[in-house]
C-alpha positions in Angstrom: 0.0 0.0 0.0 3.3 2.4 0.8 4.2 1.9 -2.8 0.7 2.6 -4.3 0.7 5.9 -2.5 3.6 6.7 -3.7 2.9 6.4 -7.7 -0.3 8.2 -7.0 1.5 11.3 -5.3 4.2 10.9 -8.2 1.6 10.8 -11.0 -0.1 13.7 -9.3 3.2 16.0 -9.9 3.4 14.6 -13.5 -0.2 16.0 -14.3 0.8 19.5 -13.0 2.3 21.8 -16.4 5.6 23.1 -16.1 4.8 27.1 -16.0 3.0 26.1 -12.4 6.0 24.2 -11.2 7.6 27.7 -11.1 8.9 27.9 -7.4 7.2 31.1 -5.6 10.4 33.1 -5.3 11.3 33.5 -8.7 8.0 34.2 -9.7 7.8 37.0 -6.8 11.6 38.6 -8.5 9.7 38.1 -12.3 6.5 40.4 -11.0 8.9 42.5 -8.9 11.1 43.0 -11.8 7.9 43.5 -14.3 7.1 46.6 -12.0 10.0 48.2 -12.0 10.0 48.3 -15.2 6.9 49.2 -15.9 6.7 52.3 -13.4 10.3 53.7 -13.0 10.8 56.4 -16.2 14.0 58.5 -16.5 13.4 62.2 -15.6 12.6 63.8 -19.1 11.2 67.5 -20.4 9.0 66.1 -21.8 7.6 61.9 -20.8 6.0 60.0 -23.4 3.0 58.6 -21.9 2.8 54.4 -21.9 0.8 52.7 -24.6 -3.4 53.0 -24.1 -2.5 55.8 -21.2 -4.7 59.0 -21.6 -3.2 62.3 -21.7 -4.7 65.7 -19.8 -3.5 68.2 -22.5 -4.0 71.2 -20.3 -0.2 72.3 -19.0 0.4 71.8 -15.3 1.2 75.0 -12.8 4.6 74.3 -14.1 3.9 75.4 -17.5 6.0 79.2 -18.2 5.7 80.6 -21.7 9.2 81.2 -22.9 10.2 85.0 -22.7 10.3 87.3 -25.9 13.8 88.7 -26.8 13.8 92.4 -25.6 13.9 95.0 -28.4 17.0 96.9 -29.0 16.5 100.0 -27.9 17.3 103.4 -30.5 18.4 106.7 -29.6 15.9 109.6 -30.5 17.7 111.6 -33.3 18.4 115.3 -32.8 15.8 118.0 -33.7 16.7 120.2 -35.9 14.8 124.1 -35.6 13.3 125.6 -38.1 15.0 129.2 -38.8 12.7 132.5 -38.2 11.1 134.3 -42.0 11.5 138.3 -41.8 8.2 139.8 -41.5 6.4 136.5 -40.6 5.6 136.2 -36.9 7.8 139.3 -35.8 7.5 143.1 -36.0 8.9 144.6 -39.3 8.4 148.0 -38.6 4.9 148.0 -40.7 2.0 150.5 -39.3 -1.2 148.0 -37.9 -1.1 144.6 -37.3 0.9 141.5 -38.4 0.2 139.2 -40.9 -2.7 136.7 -38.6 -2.0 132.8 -39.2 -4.9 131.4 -36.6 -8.9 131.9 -37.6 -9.6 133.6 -34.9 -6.3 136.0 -35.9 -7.6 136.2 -39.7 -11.0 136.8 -38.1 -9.9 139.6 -35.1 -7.7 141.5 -38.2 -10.6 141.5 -40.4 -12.9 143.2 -37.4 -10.1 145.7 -37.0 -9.2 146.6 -40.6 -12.1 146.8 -42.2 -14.7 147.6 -39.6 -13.5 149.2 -36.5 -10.4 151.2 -38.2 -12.9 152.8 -40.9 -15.6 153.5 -38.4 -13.4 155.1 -36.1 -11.6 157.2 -38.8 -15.1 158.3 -39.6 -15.9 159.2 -36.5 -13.1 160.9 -36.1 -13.2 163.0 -39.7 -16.8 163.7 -38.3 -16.0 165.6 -35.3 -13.2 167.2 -36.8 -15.1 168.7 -39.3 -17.8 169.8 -36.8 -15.2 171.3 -34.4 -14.0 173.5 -38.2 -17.1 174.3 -38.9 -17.5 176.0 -35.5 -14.1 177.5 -35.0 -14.8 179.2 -38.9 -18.2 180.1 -38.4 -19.0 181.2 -35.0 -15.6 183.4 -34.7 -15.6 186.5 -32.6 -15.2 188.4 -35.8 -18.0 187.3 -37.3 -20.1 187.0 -34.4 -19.3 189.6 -31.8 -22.5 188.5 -30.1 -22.3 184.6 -29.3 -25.7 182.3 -29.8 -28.1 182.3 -26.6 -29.8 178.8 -27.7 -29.8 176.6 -24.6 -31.6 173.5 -26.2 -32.1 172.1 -29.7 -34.2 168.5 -29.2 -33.3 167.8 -32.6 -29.1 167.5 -32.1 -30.2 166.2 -28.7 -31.7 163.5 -30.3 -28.7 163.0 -33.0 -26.0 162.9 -30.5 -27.9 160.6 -28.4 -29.5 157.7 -31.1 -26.1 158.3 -33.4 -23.9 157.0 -30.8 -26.7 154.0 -29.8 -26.2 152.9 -33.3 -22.3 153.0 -33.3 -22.2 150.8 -30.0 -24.4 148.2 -31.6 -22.7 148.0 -35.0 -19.6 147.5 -32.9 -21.3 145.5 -30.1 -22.7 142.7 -32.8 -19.1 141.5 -34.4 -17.6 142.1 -31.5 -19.5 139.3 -29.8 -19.6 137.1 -32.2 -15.6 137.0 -32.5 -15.5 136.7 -28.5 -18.2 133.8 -28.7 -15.6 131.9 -31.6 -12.5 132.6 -29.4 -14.2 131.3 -25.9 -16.0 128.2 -28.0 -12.9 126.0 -28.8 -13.3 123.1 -30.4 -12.2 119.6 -29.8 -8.1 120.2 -28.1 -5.7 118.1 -30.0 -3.4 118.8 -27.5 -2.9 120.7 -24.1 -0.2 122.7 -22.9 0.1 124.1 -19.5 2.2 127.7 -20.3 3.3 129.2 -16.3 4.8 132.9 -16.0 8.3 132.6 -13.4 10.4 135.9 -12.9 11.2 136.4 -15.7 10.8 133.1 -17.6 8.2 130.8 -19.1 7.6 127.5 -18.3 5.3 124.9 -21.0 4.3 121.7 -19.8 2.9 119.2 -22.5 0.8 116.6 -20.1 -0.5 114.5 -23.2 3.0 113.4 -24.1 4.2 112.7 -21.0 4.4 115.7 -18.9 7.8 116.7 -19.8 8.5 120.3 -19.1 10.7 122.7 -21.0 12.0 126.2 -19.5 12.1 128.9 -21.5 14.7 131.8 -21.3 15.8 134.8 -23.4 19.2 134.5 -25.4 21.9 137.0 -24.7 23.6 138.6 -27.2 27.2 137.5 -27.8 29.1 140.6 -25.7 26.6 139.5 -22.7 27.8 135.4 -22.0 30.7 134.2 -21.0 33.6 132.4 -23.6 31.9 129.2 -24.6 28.0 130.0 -23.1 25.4 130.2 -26.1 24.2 133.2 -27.3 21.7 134.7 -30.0 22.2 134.7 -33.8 20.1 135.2 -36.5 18.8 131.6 -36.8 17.0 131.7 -33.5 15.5 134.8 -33.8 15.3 139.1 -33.4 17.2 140.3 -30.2 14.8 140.4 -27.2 12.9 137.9 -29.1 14.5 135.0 -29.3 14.5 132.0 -26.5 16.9 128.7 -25.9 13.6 126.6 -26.0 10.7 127.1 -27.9 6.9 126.0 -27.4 6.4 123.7 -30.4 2.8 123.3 -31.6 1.4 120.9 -34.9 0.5 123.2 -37.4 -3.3 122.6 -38.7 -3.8 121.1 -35.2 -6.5 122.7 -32.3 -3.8 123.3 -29.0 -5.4 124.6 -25.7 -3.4 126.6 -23.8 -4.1 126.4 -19.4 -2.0 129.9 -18.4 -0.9 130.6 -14.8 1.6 131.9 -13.0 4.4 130.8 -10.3 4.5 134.5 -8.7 3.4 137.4 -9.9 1.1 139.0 -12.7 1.8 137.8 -15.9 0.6 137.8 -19.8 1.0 135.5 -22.3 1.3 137.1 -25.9 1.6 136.0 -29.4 0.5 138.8 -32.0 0.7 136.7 -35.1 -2.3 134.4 -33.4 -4.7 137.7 -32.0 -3.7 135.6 -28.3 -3.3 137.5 -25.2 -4.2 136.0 -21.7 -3.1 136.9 -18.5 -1.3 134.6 -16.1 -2.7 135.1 -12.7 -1.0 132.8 -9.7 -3.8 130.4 -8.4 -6.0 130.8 -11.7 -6.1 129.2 -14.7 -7.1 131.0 -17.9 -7.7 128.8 -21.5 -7.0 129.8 -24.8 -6.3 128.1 -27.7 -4.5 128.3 -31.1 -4.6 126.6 -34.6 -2.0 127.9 -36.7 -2.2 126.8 -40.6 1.4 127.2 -41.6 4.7 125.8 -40.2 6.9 128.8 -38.9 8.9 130.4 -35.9 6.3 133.2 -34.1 7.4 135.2 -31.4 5.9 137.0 -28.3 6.7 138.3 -25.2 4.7 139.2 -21.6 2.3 141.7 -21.8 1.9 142.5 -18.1 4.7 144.6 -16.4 5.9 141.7 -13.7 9.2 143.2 -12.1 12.6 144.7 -13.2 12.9 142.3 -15.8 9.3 142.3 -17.8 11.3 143.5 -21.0 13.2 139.9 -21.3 10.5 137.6 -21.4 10.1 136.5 -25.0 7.9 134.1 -26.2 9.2 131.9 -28.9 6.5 129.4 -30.7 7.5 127.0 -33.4 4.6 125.7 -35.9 5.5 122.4 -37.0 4.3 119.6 -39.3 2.8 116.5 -37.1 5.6 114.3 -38.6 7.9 116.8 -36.8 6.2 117.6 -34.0 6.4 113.6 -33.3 10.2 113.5 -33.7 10.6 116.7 -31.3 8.4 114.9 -28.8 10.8 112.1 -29.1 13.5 114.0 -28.5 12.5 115.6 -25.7 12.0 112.2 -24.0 7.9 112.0 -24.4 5.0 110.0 -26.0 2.3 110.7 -28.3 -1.4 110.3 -27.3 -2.5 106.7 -27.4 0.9 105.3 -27.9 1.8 102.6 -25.5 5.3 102.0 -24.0 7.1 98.7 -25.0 6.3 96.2 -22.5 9.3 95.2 -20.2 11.0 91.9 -21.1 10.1 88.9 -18.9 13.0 87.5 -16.8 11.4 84.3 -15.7 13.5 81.5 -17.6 11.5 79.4 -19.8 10.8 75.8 -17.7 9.7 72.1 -18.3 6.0 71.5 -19.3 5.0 69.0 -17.5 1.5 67.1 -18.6 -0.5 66.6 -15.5 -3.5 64.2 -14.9 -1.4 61.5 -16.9 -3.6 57.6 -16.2 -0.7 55.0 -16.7 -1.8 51.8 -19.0 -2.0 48.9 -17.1 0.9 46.7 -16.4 0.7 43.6 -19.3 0.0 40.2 -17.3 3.1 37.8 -17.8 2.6 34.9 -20.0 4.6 32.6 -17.5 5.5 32.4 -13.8 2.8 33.3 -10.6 2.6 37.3 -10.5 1.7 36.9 -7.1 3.8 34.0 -5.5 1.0 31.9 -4.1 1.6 28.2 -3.8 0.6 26.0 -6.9 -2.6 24.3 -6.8 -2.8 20.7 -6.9 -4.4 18.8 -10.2 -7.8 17.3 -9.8 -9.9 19.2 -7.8 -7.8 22.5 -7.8 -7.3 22.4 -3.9 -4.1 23.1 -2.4 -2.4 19.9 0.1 -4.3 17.3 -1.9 -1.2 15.1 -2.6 -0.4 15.5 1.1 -3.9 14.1 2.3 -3.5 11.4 -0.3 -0.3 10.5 0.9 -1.4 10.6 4.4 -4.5 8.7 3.9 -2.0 5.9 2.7 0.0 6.3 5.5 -3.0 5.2 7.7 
């Protein structure tokens, strides 16, 4: 009976196949092995997911944009000033006004030259003649006995309705110019214009509020060896200024006057433009001058010892110009926006988030999990050992 238990437990381990005779330790070391390689990945910029996996494509926290290359940054070239025209914007020694380059200039001259000039020369040849008239005929030769009329309603009424009728003609135009020059239109651009003793001060707070000061050049006896002084190019002596306001020509500028200290008055003939400067006020005006040009002006208002040597220079230039000067002068047009500053976070590794490995691929061979073979026949482990102890008994 020993003997028949042993075949049976011998043809037991024959029935079992080879692949589940694997011993339980190297089967463990294969699914251990099958792991490690299946999970561990070299660090790389960017992982390629497993076979099957899916993929989040939205960037982790990690993701950075690479920076742009900074622009190279260009010098502003040099502006060059326009030279003054004799008898444009200056006194030339003419009799009435100068040559107007501003509507409301073209406008005020008209008024004067055409309408108040011949009324008041009329006036004037009026009176004149009356006060001849008078002298020649009521002369103490030919009247030794002077009138003794004390009241004529007809001249009272004359003198009284004439004069009613000047004022009006006068008043009408003379409103309606004051009503174009206190309605500006639309500003293109604003400059603040301050009185100092004895200096001017413009401010252009649409391009950046830069500020430019504003004296009078000396003559060349009057500087020291090496200090700039006047000549012809920058303008008449008395006139002329180191800085000039520049203005676009064909372009609507409001001017806000004030003043630092005392009483002053800001002046430009060539544009009909006089406003006072009053410290703690601000007074508007404003300008459009048609054609490109050097104007000049001074203060209008005694302010101090110095009142005679505060000249106004103003420069008319083209927009294209008037651009490059505000380049020069370190500012920015309206609307324009500054470069952006270069980014100086570095460029990192995008990283894929949300990444669902593939299942690990089940071994064709060996136990994955190391558990004992089971037994042929009914699939039980220790049923050789009960068969072989059954014989035993």
């Amino acid at each position: 009976m020993r003997r028949i238990g042993w075949l049976l437990a011998l043809a037991a381990a024959g029935l079992t196949p080879a692949a589940a005779q694997t011993p339980p330790e190297v089967g463990a070391q294969a699914s251990e092995a099958s792991a490690t390689t299946t999970t561990a990945a070299p660090a790389q910029t960017l992982p390629a997911p497993a076979p099957g996996a899916v993929v989040d494509p939205t960037p982790g926290p990690s993701a950075v944009a690479p920076a742009a290359p900074a622009a190279p940054t260009v010098a502003a070239p040099a502006f060059q000033h326009a030279a003054p025209v004799a008898g444009i914007g200056m006194p030339d020694g003419r009799l009435g006004t100068q040559d107007q380059f501003t509507p409301i200039g073209r406008e005020g001259a008209a008024f004067h030259n055409n309408w108040l000039l011949l009324l008041c020369a009329a006036i004037s040849l009026f009176v004149l003649g009356l006060l001849t008239y008078a002298i020649v005929r009521y002369r103490r030769s030919a009247h030794p006995v002077p009138s003794r009329t004390s009241h004529n309603t007809f001249v009272e009424v004359m003198w009284t309705l004439v004069p009613v009728l000047i004022l009006v003609a006068i008043a009408i135009p003379s409103i309606r110019l004051i009503r174009h020059q206190y309605s500006p239109p639309p500003a293109d651009l604003t400059v603040k214009v301050i009185g100092n003793q004895w200096y001017w001060t413009y401010q252009y707070p649409d391009n950046g509020g830069f500020e430019i000061v504003s004296n009078m050049l000396k003559e060349r006896n009057e500087v020291a060896a090496g200090a700039r002084f006047r000549t012809d190019r920058d303008g008449p002596r008395l006139l002329a200024a180191d800085e000039r306001l520049v203005i676009p020509a064909g372009q609507t500028v409001k001017f806000i006057v004030t003043s630092n200290d005392v009483i002053h008055s800001f002046a430009v003939p060539a544009f009909w433009t006089k406003i006072d400067a009053n410290p703690g006020i601000l007074n508007e005006t404003w300008v459009r001058v048609d054609k490109p040009g050097v104007y000049f002006g001074q203060c209008s208002e005694l302010c101090g010892a110095r009142h005679a040597y505060m000249p106004i220079a103003v420069e008319a230039v083209t927009p294209q110009r008037f651009a490059q000067w505000v380049a020069s002068k370190g500012g920015t047009l309206p609307g324009a926006r500054p470069a952006p500053a270069p980014d100086s976070t570095a460029a990192t590794t995008v990283t894929p988030k949300n990444v669902t490995p593939a299942p690990a691929p089940t071994p064709a061979t060996g136990n994955p999990t190391g558990a004992p073979p089971a037994a042929a026949g009914n699939g039980q482990p220790g049923v050789a050992q009960r068969a072989t102890d059954g014989s035993s008994n």
